[in-house]
C-alpha positions as CSV (number, residue, x, y, z in Angstrom):
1,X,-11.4,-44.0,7.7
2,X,-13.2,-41.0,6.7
3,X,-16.5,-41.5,4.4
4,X,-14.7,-40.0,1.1
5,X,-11.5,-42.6,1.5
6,X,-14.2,-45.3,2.5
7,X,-16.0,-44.5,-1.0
8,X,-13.4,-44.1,-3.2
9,X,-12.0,-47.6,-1.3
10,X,-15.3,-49.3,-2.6
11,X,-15.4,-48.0,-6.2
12,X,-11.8,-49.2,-6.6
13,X,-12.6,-52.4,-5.8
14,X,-15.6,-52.7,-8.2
15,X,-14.1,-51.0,-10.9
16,X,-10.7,-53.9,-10.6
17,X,-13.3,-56.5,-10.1
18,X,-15.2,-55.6,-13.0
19,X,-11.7,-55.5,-15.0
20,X,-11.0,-59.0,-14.2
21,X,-14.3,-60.2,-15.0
22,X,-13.7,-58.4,-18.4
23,X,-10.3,-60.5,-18.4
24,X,-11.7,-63.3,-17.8
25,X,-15.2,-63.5,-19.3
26,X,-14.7,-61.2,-22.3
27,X,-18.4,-62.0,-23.6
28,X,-21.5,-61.8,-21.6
29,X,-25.4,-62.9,-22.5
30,X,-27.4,-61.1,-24.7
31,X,-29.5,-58.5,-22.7
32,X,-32.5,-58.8,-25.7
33,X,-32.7,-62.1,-26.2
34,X,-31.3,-63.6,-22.9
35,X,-28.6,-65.3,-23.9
36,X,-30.5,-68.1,-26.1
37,X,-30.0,-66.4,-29.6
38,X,-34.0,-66.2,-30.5
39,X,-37.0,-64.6,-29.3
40,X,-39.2,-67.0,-27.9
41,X,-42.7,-67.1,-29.0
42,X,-46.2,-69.0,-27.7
43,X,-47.8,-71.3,-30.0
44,X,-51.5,-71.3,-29.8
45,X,-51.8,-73.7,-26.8
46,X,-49.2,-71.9,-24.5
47,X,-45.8,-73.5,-25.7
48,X,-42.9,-71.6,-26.0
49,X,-41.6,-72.1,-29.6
50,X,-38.2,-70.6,-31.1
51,X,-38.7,-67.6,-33.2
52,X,-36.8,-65.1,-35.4
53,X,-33.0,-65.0,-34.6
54,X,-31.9,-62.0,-32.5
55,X,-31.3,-58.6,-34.0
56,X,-28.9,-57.3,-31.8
57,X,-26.6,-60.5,-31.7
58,X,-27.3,-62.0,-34.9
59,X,-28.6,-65.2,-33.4
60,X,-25.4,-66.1,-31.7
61,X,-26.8,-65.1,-28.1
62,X,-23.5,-63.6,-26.7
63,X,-22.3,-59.5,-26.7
64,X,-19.3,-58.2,-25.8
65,X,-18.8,-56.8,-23.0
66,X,-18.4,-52.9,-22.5
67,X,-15.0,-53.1,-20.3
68,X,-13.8,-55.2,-23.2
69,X,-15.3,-53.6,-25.6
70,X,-13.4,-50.5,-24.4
71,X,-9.8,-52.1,-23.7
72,X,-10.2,-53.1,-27.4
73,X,-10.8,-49.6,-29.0
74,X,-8.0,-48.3,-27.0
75,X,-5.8,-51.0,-27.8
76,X,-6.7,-50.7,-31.6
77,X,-6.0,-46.8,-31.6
78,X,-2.5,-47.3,-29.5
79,X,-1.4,-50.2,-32.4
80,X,-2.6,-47.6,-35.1
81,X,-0.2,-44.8,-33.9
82,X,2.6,-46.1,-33.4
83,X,2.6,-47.9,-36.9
């Protein structure tokens, strides 16, 4: 195989593995707040206490996937035109 058919071999197979983990998984961890749905803060003698909910996922500690996130949009503008 030549190195361009090899590459393009390789992307495809990311790019439909990444679909079905989209498929499957539609929701992945927060990146901010790690998946717990709160910062984590040190009291004064070194113990990690909960803090303020998460910004970014409102304290629910999940995010949606881009993939999804995507097939959604496109889904959504496909069922609006042919209303």
């Amino acid at each position: 195989m030549t190195p361009i058919a090899l590459a393009i071999a390789c992307l495809l197979a990311v790019t439909l593995c990444y679909v079905w983990v989209c498929a499957g998984s539609p929701f992945g961890d927060c990146r901010m707040c790690n998946g717990f749905g709160f910062a984590t803060k040190t009291d004064r003698k070194g113990r990690l206490k909960r803090g303020k909910p998460c910004r970014r996922c409102k304290g629910r500690g999940k995010r949606v996937r881009v993939g999804r996130w995507l097939f959604n949009r496109a889904a959504r503008i496909y069922r609006e035109g042919t209303r």
